[in-house]
Each structure stands twice: as C-alpha cells, then as structure tokens.
C-alpha positions as CSV (number, residue, x, y, z in Angstrom):
1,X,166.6,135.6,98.7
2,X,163.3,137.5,98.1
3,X,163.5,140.5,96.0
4,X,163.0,143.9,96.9
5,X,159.3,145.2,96.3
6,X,159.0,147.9,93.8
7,X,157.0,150.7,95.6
8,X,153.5,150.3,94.4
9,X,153.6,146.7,95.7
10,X,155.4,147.6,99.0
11,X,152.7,149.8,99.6
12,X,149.5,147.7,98.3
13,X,151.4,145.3,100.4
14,X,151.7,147.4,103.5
15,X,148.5,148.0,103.6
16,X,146.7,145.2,103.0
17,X,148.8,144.0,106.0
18,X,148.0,146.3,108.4
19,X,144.6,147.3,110.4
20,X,142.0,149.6,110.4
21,X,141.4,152.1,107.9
22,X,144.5,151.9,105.4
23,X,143.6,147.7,104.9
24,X,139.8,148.6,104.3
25,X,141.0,151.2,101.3
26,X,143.1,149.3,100.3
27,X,140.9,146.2,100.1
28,X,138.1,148.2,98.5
29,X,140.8,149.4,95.7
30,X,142.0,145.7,95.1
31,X,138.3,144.5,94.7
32,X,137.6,147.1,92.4
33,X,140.9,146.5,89.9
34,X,139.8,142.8,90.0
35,X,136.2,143.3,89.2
36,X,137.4,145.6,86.1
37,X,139.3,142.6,84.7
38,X,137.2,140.2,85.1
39,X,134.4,142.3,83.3
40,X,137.0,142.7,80.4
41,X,137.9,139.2,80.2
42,X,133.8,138.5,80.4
43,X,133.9,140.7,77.9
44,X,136.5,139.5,75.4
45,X,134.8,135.7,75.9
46,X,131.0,136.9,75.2
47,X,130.8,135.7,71.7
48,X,131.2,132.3,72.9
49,X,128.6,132.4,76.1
50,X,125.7,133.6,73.3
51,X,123.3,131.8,76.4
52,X,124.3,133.5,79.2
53,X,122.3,136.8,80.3
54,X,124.0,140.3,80.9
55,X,123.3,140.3,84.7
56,X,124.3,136.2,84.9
57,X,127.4,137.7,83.0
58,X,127.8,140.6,85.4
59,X,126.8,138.3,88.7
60,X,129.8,135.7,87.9
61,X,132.0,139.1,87.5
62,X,131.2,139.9,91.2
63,X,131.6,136.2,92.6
64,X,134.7,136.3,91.1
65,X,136.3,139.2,92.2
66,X,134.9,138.6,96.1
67,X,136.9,134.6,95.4
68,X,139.7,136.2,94.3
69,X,140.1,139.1,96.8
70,X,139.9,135.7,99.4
71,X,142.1,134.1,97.7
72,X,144.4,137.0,97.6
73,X,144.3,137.8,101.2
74,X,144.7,134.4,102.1
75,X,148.0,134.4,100.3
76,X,149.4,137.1,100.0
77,X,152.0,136.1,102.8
78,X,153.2,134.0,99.8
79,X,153.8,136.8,97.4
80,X,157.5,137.2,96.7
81,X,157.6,140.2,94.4
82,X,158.9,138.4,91.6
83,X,156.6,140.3,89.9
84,X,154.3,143.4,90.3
85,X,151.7,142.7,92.9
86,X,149.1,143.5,90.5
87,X,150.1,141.3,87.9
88,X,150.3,138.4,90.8
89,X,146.9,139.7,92.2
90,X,145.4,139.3,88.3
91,X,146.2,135.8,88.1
92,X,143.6,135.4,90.5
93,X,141.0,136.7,89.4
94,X,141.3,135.5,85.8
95,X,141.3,132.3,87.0
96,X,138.5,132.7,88.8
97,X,136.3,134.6,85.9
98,X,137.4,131.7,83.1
99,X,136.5,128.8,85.6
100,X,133.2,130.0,86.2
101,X,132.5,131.2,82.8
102,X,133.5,127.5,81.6
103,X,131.4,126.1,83.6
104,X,127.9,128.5,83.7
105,X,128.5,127.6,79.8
106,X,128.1,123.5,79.9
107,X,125.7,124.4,82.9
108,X,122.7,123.3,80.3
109,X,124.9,121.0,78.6
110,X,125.1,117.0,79.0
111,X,128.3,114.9,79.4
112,X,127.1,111.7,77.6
113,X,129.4,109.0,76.2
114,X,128.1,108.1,72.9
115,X,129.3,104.9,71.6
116,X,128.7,105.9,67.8
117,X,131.1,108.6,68.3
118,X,133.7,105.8,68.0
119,X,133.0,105.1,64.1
120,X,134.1,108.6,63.3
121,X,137.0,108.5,65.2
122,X,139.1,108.9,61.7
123,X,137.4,111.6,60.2
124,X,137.3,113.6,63.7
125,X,140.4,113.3,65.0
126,X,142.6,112.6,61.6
127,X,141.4,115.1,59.4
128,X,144.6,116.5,58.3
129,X,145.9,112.9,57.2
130,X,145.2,111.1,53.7
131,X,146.2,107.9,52.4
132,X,146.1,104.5,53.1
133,X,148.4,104.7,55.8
134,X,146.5,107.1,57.4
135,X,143.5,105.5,56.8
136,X,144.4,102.5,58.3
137,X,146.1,104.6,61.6
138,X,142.1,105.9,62.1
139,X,141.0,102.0,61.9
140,X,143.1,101.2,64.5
141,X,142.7,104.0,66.3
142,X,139.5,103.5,66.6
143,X,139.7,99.8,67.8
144,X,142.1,100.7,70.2
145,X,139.5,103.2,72.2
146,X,136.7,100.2,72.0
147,X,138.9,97.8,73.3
148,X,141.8,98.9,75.6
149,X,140.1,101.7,77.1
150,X,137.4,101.4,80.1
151,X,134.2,102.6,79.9
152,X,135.6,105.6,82.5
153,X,138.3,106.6,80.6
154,X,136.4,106.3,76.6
155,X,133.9,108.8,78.6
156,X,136.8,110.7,80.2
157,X,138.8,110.4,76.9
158,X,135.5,111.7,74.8
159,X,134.4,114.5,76.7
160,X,137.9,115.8,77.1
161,X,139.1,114.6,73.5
162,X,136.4,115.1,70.9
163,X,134.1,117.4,72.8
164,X,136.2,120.2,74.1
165,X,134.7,119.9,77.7
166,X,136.9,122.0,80.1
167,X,138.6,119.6,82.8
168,X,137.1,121.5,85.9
169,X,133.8,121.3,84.5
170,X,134.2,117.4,84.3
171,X,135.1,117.2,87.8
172,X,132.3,119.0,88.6
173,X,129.5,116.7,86.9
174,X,131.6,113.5,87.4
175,X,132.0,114.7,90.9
176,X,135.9,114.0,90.7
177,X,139.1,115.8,91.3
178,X,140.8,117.8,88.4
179,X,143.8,115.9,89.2
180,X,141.4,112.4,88.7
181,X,140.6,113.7,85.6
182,X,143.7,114.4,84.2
183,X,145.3,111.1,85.6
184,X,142.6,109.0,83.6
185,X,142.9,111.0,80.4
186,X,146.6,110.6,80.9
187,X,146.4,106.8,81.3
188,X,143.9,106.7,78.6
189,X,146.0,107.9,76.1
190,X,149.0,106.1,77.5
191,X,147.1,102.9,76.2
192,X,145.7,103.9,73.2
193,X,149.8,105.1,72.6
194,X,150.8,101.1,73.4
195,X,148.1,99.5,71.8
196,X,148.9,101.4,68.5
197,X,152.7,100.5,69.0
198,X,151.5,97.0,69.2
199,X,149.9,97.2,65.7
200,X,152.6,98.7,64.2
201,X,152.0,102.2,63.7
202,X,155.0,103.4,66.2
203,X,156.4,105.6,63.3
204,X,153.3,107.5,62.5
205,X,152.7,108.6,66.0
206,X,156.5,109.3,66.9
C-alpha cells in the first residue's frame, strides 16, 4: 500500500505532474535545490580534485543537476513517498555530482597493469600483519594473483584493488559495464580465496 505523501511532497508532486505554468515553477525550483547540493558536495570533495578548475568544477555542477532533474522527471511516477520527495530527489543528484567528479579526476590519469606491482603485494595489501605466518600469507598471496588470475582480472583486480580506481570510471576506459566490472573483480577474488585455501591458509582468511 503506498503511503500517504506528506504535504510538501504532495505538492512538489502535483506539480511537477501537471501542465503549464505550475510544472515550469516547479521544475525551475527542483533544478535549483539540486544545483545547490551538488555545489556543496563539489564542495566538501575539493581537497581531493586539487586539478580540476573552478568553472570545470562549477560546469560538472550544472551537468549534473540538468541529469538529475531528467532523471527525476523520468521517474518520478516511481516515487512512493517512503520518504520526503526531496530526500528521494537528492539521491539523484549526488549520484550524479560523485560520478562525474570520479571520473573528471582519473580523466588525466592511466589505467596500466603493472606486473612489478605483484612483488609488493605483501607490504601493500598486509600491512597490518607481522610474523611468519603472515609473511608467508603475502608469498602466497602473491603467487596466487600471477598464476590463477587472467591477465583481465590481475588488471581488473589491480586497478580496483591496489589503486583505488572508482568502478564506473573503469567501465568507462575499459569500455565495459559496471556490472562486468564487478563480476570479474568478484570472480577474481573468488580464486585468489580458493587458491589460498588450497595452500593452506583457510584459517587466516576465515
């Protein structure tokens, strides 16, 4: 059973519904709210976009309110009013504002597979762990990604892993879907699981 709309989202609702002059307000007011929190989240993630300009900054703020307020129109047959149509309209927008800030920051960065990376697999990824145990967890680890992984998913498993690169943005240079990407990092890891149960070290990664 769909719940009952508060009153504020009856009415942004009603009118974003209708024709004429009350949709045209009320779209104007929509864009507005979501180009405000797009520039706030801009805002709270500038220390880490140190390259991007104050107008690219500003430009991405724009295109993502415009994709949003599509998106929002598009949908908003959907909307159930399980929560305040402004919270639901938000969502939007800050999904489109961190996807395109994401990627405008790798924009000038490469996706490279570098076998070397391999070698420091145990430092990297293990840090928190000492011993001889641990030590020998790394070793494995390591021969594990060389040999039961493909050459997609150590690239996949690298990128995504060890260098922090944001799934959509590796769609977009690999020229995949998100839901490839995820499905070879999940098999990826699936092996390196097995092939580390295989060598004994079940316990350590329980």
């Amino acid at each position: 059973m769909k719940p009952e709309l508060d009153p504020e989202s009856a009415a942004w609702t009603a009118d974003l519904s209708s024709a004429g002059p009350a949709r045209d307000g009320a779209t104007t007011r929509l864009r507005a709210m979501l180009l405000r929190v797009a520039r706030a989240e801009s805002g709270r993630r500038r220390a880490s976009l140190p390259a991007l300009r104050p107008d690219e900054v500003e430009d991405l703020c724009q295109q993502a309110a415009n994709d949003a307020l599509m998106a929002i129109l598009g949908k908003l047959p959907e909307f159930r009013g399980a929560a305040r149509f402004t919270t639901w309209a938000c969502k939007f927008v800050m999904f489109e504002i961190s996807t395109k800030l994401r990627r405008a920051a790798w924009r000038d960065r490469a996706i490279e597979t570098d076998e070397t990376v391999w070698a420091t697999i145990p430092d990297r990824a293990l840090q928190p762990l000492s011993g001889m145990l641990e030590a020998e967890l790394g070793a494995a680890l390591q021969q594990a990604i060389c040999k039961a992984l493909t050459a997609g998913q150590r690239q996949i498993f690298q990128a995504a892993v060890i260098d922090q690169v944001p799934i959509d943005v590796l769609a977009e240079r690999l020229q995949r879907s998100r839901g490839a990407i995820y499905k070879m990092l999940h098999d990826a890891r699936s092996k390196l699981r097995q092939a580390l149960i295989a060598a004994g070290y079940g316990e350590l990664i329980s």
